[in-house]
C-alpha positions as CSV (number, residue, x, y, z in Angstrom):
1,X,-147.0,-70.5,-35.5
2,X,-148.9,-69.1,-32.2
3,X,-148.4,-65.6,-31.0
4,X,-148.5,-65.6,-27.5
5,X,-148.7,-62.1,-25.3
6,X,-145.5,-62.0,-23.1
7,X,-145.2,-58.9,-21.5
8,X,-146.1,-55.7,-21.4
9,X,-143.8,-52.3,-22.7
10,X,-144.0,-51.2,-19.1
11,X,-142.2,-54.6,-18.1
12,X,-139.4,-54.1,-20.7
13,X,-137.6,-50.8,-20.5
14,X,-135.1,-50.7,-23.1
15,X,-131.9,-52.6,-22.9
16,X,-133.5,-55.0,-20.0
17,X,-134.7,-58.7,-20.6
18,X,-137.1,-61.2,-18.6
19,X,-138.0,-64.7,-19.0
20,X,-141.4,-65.9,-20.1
21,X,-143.2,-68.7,-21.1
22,X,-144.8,-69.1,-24.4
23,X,-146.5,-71.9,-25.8
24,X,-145.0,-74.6,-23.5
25,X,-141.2,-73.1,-24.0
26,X,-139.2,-71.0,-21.7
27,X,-138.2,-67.9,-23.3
28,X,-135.9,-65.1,-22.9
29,X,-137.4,-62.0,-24.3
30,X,-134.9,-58.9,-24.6
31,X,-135.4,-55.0,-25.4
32,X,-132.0,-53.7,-26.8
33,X,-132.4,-50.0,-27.7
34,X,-136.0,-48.2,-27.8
35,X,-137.2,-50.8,-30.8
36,X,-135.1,-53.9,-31.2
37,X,-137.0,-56.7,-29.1
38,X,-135.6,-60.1,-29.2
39,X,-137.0,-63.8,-28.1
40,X,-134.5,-66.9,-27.7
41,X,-134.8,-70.1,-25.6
42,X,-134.0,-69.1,-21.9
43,X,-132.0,-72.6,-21.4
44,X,-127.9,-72.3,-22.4
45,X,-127.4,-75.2,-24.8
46,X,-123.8,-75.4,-23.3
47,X,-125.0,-76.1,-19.2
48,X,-128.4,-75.9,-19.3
49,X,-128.1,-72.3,-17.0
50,X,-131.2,-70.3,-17.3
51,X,-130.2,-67.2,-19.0
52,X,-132.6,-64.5,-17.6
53,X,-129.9,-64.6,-15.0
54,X,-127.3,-63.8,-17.5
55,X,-126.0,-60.2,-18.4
56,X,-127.7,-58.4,-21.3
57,X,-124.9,-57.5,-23.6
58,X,-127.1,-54.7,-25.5
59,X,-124.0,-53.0,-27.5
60,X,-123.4,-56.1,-29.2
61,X,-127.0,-57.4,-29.0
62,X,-125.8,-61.0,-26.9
63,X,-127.3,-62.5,-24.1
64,X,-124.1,-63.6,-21.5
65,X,-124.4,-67.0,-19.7
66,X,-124.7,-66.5,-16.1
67,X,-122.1,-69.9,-15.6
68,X,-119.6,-69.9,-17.6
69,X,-119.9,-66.6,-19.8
70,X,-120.6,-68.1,-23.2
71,X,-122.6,-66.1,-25.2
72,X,-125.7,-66.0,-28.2
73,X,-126.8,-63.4,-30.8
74,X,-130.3,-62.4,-29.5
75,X,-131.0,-62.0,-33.5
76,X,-130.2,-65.7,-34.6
77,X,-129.2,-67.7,-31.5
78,X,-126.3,-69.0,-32.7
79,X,-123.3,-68.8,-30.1
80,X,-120.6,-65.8,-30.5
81,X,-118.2,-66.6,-27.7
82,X,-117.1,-69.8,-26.1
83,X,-117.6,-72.3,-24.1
84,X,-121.0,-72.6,-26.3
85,X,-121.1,-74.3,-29.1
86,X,-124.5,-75.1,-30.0
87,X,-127.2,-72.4,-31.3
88,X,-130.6,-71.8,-29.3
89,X,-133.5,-71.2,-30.6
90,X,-134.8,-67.9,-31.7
91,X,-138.4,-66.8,-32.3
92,X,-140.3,-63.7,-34.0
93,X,-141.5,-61.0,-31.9
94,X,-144.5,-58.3,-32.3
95,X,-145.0,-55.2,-30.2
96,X,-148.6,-54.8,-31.0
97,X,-150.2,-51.2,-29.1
98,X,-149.0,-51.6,-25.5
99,X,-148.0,-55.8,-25.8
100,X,-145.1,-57.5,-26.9
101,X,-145.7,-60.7,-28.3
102,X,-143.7,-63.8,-29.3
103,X,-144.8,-66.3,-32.4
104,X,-143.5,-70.0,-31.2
105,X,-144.3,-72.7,-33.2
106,X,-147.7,-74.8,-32.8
């Protein structure tokens, strides 16, 4: 696994999100509350839709499609509401001193 530095606090107020890049794979790195930071694949396995340009579900802890509203569990990326099916994947993240970083594999 690589840890790779993909924002800063500043960038990721709680309950916001931003896509990233880490290691070669597009991510979606969430903030849900002040301390529950989340990284999944930022590509919908259901329409390939980027979903940084989704809706941040943070009660529930989902990220929302932006195409046709399906929806993943930021903690295991496994799909909660149709028309998704198929789970994305979902990495470990670190908030070391002022950094949030996410470990993808080598």
């Amino acid at each position: 696994m690589t840890k790779v530095r993909v924002a800063g606090l500043d960038e990721l107020p709680p309950d916001s999100m931003l896509g990233a890049e880490a290691g070669g794979r597009d991510v979606l790195v969430a903030r849900v509350g002040p301390e529950g930071y989340y990284a999944v694949d930022n590509l919908c396995s259901h329409a390939d839709a980027w979903l940084d340009m989704g809706m941040l579900q943070a009660p529930s802890c989902e990220i929302e499609c932006p195409l046709h509203g399906g929806r993943f569990d930021l903690q295991s990326g496994k799909p909660t509401h149709l028309p998704c099916t198929d789970p994305i994947g979902s990495y470990p993240v670190a908030v070391v001193g002022d950094d949030v970083y996410v470990e993808v594999p080598d």
